[in-house]
MIDOSE-1310 file (N, C-alpha, C; in nm, 2 decimals, decimal comma, always signed):
residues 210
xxxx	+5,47/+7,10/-2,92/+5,47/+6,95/-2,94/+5,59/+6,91/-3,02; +5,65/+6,78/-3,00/+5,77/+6,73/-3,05/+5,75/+6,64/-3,12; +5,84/+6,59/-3,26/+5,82/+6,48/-3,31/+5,89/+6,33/-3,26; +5,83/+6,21/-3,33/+5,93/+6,14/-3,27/+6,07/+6,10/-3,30
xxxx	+6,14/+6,23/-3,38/+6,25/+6,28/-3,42/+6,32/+6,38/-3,35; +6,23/+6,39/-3,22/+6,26/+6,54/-3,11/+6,24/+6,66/-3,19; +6,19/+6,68/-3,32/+6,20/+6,79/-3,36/+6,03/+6,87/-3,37; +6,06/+6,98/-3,35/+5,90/+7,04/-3,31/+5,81/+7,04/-3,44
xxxx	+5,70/+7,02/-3,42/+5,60/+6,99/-3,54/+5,60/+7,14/-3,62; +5,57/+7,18/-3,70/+5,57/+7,27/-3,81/+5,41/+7,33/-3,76; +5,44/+7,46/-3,71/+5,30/+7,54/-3,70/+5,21/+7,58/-3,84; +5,26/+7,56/-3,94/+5,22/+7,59/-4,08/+5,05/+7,57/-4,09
xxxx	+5,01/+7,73/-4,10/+4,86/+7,69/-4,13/+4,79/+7,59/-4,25; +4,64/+7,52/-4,22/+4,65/+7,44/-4,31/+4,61/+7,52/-4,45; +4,60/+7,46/-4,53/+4,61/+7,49/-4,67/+4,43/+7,51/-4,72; +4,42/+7,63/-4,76/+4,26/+7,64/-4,74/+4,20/+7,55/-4,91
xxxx	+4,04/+7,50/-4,85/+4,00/+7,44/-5,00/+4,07/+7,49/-5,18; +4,07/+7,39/-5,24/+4,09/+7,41/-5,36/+3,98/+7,44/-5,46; +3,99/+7,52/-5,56/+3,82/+7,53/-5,67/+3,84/+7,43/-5,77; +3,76/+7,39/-5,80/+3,74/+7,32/-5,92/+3,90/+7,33/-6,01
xxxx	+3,90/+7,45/-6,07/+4,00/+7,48/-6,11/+4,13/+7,41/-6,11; +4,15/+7,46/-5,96/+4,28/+7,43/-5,92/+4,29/+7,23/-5,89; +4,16/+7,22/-5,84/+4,16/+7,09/-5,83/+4,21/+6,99/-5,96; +4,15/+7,01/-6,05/+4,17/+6,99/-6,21/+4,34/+6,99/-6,24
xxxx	+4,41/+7,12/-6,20/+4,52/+7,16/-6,24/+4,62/+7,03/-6,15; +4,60/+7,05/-6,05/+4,66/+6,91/-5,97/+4,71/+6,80/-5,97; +4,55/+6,77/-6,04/+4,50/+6,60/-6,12/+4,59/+6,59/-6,18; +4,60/+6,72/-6,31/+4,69/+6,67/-6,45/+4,81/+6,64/-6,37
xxxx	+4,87/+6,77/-6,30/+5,03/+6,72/-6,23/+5,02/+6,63/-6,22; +4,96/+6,54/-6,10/+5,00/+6,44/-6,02/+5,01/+6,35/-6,13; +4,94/+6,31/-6,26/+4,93/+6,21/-6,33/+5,07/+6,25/-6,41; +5,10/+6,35/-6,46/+5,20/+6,36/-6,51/+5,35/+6,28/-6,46
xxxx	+5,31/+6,36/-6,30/+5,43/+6,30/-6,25/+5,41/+6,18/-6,20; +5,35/+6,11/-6,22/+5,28/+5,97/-6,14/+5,35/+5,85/-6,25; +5,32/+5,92/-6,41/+5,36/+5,84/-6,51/+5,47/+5,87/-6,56; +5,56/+5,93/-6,53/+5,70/+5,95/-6,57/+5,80/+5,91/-6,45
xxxx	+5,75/+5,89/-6,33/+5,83/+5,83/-6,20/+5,79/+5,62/-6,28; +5,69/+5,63/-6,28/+5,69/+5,51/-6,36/+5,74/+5,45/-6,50; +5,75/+5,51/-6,58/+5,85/+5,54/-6,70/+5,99/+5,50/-6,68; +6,06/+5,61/-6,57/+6,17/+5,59/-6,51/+6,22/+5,50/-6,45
xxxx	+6,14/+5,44/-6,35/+6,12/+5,33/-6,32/+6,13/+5,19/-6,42; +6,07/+5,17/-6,49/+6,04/+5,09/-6,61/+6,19/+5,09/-6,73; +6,22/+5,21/-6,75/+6,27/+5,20/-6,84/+6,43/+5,32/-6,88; +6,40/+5,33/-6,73/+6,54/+5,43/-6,71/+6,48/+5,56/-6,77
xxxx	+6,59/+5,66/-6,69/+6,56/+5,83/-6,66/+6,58/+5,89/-6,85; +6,73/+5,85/-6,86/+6,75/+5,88/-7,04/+6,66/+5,80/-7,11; +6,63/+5,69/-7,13/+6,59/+5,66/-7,22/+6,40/+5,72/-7,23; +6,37/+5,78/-7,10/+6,25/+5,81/-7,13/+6,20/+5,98/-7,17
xxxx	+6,07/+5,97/-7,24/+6,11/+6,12/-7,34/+5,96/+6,18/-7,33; +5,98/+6,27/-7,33/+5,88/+6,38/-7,24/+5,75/+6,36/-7,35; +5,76/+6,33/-7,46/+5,64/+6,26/-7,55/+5,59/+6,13/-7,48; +5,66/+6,07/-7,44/+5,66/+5,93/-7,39/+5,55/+5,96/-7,24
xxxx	+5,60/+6,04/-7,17/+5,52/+6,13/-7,04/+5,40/+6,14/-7,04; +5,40/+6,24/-7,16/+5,27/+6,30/-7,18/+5,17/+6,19/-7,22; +5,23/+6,12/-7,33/+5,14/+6,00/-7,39/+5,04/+5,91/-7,28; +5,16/+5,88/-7,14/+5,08/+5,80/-7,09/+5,01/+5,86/-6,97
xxxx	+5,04/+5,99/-6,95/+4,91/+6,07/-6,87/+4,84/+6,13/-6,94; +4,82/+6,15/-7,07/+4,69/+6,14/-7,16/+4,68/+6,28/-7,18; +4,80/+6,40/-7,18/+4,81/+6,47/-7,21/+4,88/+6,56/-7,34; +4,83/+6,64/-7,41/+4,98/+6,68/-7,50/+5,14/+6,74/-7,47
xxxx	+5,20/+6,72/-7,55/+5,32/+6,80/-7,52/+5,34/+6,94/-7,43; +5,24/+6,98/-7,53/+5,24/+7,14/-7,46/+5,15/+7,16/-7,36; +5,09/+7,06/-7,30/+5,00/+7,08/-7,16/+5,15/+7,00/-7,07; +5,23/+6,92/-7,09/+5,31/+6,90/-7,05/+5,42/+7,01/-6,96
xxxx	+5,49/+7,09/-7,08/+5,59/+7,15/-7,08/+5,46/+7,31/-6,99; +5,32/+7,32/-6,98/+5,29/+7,40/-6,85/+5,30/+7,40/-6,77; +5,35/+7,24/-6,73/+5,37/+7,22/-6,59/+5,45/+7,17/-6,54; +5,59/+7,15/-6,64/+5,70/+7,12/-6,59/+5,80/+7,16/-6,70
xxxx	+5,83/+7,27/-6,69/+5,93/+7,33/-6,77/+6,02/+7,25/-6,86; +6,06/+7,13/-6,77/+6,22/+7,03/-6,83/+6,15/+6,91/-6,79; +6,21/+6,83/-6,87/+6,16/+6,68/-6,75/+6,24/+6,66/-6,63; +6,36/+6,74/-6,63/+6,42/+6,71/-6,47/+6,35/+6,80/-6,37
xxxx	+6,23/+6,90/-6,45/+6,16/+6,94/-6,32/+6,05/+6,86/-6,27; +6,01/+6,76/-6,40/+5,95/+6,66/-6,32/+6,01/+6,56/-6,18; +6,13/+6,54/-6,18/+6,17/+6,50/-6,03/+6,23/+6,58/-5,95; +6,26/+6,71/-5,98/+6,28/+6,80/-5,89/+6,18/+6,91/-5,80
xxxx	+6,05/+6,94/-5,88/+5,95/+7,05/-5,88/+5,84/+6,95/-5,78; +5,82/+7,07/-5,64/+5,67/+6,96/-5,55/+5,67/+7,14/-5,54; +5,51/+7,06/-5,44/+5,46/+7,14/-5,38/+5,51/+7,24/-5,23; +5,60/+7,20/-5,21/+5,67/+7,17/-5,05/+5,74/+7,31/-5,02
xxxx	+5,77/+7,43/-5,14/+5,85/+7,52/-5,11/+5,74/+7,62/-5,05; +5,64/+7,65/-5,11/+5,56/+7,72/-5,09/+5,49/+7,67/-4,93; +5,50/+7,60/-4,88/+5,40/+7,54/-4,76/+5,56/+7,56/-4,65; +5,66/+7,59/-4,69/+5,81/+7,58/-4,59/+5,80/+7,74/-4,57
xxxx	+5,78/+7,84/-4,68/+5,82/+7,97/-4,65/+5,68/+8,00/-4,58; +5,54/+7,97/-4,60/+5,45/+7,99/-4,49/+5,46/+7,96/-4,33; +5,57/+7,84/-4,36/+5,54/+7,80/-4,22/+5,71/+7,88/-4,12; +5,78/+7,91/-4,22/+5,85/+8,00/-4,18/+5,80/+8,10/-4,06
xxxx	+5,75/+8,19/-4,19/+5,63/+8,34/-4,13/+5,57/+8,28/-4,02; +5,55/+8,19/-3,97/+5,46/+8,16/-3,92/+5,51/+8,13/-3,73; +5,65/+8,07/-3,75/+5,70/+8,09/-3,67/+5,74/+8,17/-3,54; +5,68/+8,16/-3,40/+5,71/+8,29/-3,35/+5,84/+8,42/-3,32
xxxx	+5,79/+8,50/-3,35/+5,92/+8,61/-3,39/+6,02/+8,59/-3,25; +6,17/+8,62/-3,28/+6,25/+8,60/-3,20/+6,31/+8,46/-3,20; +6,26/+8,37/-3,28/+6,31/+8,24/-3,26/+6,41/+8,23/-3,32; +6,57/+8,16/-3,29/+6,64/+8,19/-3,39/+6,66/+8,12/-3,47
xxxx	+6,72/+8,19/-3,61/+6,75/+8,16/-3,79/+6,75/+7,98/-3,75; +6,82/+7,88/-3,74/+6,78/+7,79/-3,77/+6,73/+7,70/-3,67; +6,65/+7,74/-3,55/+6,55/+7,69/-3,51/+6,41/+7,70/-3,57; +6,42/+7,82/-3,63/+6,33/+7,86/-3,75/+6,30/+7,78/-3,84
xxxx	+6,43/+7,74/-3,88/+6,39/+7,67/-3,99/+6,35/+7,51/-3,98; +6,43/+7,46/-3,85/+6,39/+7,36/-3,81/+6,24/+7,36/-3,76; +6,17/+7,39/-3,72/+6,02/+7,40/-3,68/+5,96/+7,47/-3,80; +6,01/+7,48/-3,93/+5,94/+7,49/-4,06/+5,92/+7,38/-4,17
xxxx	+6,04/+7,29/-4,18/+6,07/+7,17/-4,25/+6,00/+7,05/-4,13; +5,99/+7,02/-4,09/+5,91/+6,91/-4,03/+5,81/+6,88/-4,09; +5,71/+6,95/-4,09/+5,57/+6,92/-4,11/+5,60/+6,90/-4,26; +5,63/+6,94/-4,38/+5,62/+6,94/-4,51/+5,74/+6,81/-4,55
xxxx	+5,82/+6,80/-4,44/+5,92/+6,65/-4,50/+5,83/+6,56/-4,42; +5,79/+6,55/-4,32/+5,72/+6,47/-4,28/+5,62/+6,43/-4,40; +5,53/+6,55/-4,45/+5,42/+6,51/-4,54/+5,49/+6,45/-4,66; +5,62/+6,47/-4,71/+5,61/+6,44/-4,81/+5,70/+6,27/-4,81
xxxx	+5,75/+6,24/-4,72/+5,77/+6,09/-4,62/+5,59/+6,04/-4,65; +5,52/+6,07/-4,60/+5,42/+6,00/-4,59/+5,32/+5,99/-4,71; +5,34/+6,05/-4,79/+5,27/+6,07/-4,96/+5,33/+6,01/-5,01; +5,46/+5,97/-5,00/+5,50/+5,88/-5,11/+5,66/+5,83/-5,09
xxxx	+5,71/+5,80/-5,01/+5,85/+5,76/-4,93/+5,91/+5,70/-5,07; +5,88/+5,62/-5,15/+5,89/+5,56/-5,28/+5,95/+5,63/-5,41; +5,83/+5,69/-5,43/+5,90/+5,82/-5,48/+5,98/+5,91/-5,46; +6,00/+5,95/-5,34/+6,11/+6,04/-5,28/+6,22/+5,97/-5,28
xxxx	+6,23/+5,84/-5,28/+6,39/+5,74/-5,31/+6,41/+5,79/-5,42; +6,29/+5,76/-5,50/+6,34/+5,74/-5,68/+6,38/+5,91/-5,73; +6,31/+6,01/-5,65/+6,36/+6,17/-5,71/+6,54/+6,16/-5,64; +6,54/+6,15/-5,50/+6,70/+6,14/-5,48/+6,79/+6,05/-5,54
xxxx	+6,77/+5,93/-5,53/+6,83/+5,86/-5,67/+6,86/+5,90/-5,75; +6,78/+5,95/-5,87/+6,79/+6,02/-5,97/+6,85/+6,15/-5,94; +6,87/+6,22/-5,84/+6,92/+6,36/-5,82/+7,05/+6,33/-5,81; +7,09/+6,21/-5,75/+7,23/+6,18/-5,72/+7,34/+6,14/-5,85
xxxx	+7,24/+6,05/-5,91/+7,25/+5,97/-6,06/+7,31/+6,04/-6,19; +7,19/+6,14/-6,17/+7,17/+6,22/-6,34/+7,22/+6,37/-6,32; +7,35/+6,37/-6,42/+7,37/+6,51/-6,44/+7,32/+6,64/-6,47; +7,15/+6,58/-6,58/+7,09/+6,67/-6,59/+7,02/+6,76/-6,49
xxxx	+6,97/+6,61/-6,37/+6,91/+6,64/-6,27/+6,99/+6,74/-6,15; +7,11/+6,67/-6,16/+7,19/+6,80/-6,08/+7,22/+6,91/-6,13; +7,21/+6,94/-6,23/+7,22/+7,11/-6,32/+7,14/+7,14/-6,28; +6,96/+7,11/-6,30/+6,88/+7,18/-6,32/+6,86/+7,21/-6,17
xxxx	+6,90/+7,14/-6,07/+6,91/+7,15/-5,91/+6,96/+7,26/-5,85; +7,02/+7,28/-5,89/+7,13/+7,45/-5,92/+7,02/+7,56/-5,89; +6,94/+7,55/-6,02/+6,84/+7,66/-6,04/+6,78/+7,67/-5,95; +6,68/+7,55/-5,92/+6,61/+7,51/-5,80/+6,64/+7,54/-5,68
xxxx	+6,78/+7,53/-5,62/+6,78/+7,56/-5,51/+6,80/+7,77/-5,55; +6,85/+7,77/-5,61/+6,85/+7,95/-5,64/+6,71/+8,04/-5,59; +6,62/+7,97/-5,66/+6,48/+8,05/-5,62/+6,42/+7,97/-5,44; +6,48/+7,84/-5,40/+6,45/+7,81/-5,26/+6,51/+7,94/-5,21
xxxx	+6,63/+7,95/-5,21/+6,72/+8,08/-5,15/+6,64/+8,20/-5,17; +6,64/+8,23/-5,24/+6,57/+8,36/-5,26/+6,47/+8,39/-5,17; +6,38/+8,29/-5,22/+6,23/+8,24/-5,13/+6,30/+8,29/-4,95; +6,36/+8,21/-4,97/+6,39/+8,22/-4,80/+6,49/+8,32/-4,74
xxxx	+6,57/+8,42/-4,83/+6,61/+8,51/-4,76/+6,51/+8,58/-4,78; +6,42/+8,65/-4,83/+6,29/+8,74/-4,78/+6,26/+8,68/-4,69; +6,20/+8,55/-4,64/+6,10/+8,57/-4,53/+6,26/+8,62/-4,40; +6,38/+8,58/-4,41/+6,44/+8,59/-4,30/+6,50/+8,76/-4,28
xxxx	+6,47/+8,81/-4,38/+6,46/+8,96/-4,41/+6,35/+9,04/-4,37; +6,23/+8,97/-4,38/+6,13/+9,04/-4,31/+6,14/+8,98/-4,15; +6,15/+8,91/-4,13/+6,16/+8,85/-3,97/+6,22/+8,93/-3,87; +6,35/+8,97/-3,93/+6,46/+9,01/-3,85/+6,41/+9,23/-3,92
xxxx	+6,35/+9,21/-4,01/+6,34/+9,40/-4,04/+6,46/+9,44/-4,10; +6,51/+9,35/-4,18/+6,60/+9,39/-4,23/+6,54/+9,45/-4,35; +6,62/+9,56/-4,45/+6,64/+9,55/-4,60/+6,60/+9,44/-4,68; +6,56/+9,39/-4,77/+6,54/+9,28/-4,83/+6,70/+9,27/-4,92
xxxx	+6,75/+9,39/-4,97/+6,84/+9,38/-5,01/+7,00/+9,36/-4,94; +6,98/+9,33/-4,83/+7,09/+9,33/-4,70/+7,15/+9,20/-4,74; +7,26/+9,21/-4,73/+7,34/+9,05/-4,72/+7,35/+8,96/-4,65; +7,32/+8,99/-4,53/+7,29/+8,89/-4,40/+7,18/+8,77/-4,45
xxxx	+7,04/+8,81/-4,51/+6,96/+8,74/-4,49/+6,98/+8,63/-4,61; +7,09/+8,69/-4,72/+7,10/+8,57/-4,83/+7,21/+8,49/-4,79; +7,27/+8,57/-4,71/+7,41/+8,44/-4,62/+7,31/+8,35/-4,57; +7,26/+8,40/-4,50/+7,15/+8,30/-4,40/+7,07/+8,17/-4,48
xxxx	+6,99/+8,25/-4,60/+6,91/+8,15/-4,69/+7,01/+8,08/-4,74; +7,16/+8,07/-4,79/+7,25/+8,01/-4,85/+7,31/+7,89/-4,74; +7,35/+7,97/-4,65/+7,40/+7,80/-4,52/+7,27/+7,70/-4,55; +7,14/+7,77/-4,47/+7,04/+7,69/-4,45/+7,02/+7,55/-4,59
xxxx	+7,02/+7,62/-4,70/+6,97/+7,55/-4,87/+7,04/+7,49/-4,82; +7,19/+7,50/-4,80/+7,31/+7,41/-4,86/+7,31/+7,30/-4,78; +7,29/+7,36/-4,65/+7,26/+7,23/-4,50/+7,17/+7,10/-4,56; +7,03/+7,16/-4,61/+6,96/+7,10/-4,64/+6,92/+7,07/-4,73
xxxx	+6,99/+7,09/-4,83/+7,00/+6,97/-4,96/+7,12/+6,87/-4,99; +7,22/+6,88/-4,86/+7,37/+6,77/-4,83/+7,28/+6,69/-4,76; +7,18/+6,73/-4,63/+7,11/+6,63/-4,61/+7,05/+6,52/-4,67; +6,99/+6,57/-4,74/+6,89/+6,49/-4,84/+7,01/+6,40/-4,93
xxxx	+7,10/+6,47/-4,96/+7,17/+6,39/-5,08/+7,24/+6,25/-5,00; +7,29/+6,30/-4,87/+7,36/+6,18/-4,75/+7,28/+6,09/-4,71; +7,13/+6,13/-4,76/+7,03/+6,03/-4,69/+7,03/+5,95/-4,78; +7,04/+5,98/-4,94/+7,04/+5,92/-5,09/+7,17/+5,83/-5,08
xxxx	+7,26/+5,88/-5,08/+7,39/+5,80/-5,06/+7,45/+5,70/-4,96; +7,38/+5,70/-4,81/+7,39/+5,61/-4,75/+7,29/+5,51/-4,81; +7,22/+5,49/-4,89/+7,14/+5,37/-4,90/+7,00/+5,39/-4,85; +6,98/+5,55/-4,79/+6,83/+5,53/-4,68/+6,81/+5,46/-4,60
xxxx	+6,92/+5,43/-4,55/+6,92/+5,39/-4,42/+6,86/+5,45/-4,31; +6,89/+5,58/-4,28/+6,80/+5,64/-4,15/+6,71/+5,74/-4,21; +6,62/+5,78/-4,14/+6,51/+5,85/-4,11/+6,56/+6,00/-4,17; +6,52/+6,06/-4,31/+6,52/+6,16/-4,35/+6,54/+6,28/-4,24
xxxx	+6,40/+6,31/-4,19/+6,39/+6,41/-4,04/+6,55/+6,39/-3,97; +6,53/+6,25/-3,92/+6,71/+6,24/-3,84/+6,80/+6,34/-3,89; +6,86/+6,29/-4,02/+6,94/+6,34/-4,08/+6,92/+6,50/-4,12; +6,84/+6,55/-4,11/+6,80/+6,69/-4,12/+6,83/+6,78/-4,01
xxxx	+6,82/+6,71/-3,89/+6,81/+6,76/-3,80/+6,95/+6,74/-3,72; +7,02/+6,68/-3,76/+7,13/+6,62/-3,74/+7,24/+6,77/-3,82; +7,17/+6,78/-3,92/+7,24/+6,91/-4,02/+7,24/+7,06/-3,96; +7,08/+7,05/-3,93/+7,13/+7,17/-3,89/+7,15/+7,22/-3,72
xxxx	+7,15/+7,13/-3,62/+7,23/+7,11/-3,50/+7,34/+7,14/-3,57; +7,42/+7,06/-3,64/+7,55/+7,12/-3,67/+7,59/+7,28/-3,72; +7,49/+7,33/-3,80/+7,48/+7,42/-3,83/+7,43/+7,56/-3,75; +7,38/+7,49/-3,63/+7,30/+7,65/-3,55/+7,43/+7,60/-3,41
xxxx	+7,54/+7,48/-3,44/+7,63/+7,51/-3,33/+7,76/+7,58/-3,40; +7,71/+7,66/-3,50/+7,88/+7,75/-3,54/+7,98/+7,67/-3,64; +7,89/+7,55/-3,63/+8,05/+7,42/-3,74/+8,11/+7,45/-3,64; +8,11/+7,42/-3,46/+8,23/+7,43/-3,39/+8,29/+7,24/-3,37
xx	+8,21/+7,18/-3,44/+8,27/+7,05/-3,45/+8,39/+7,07/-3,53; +8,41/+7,13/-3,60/+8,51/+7,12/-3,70/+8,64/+7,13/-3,62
């Protein structure tokens, strides 16, 4: 099945119940980051302070700093990497490297378009904006990479330690975080998916546009 972006829906299995536990663990996130996107909002990205965060999601400091390392992992850190490399694997074998990955990012940019399109302005904005935010982005995409040369290492049977599959996870990251950043800098004007898909067409045709 196709999206209304032409791109194939994400076979990614669904996500089994949560326990109590985890349910709990969630909550705090979501509020965390719920009131510091509003903070930011309110009162600009510097001027607001990870006391200030916690304060108004009703948590302390150090229940804070468990769930987000920095406050630029508050606009950088989702749920979304972990649900891309399942839906990777999940993918039928033989399919190639970035049609792979195209029928893995749909379903989880799609979800995260539809959870909160608002806040996804205001994390790219800020990613574009703030220096800190682009440092810490660095890191971030380092362990996406990672993440994703194993699955493309097991796919193909390669070594884990082979170089092929971290060339591979490196185009892909880099495709798809210029995406994001082009969709931030035109204004959001078009359709995230578009422009994703737009990326890596270019990228599974060789850059023979160039």
């Amino acid at each position: 099945m196709t999206s209304k972006a032409g791109l194939p829906q994400s076979s990614a299995r669904p996500e089994p119940p949560l326990g109590l536990r985890e349910r709990k663990k969630r909550r705090t996130r979501e509020a965390i980051r719920r009131e510091a996107y509003r903070l930011f909002r309110e009162q600009g990205y510097d001027a607001t302070t990870i006391d200030q965060i916690a304060d108004a999601a009703e948590v302390s400091a150090s229940t804070f700093f468990r769930y987000f390392p920095t406050k630029e992992d508050v606009v950088l850190t989702d749920e979304y990497d972990p649900m891309i490399v399942q839906a990777l694997r999940d993918v039928p074998p033989g399919t190639p490297v970035v049609e792979t990955v195209r029928q893995a990012v749909v379903g989880p940019l799609r979800g995260m378009m539809d959870a909160g399109r608002a806040e996804m302005k205001l994390r790219m904005r800020l990613t574009v904006a703030e220096p800190a935010v682009q440092a810490r982005s660095y890191h971030q995409q380092r362990e996406t990479m990672r993440m994703m040369a194993e699955v493309f290492a097991e796919r193909s049977g390669r070594d884990p330690g082979d170089p092929e599959p971290r060339y591979a996870a490196a185009a892909v990251v880099g495709v798809l975080n210029e995406s994001m950043l082009l969709w931030a800098e035109s204004g959001f004007t078009r359709e995230p998916i578009d422009v994703v898909d737009e990326a890596l067409r270019f990228l599974g045709d060789g850059l023979s546009a160039l």
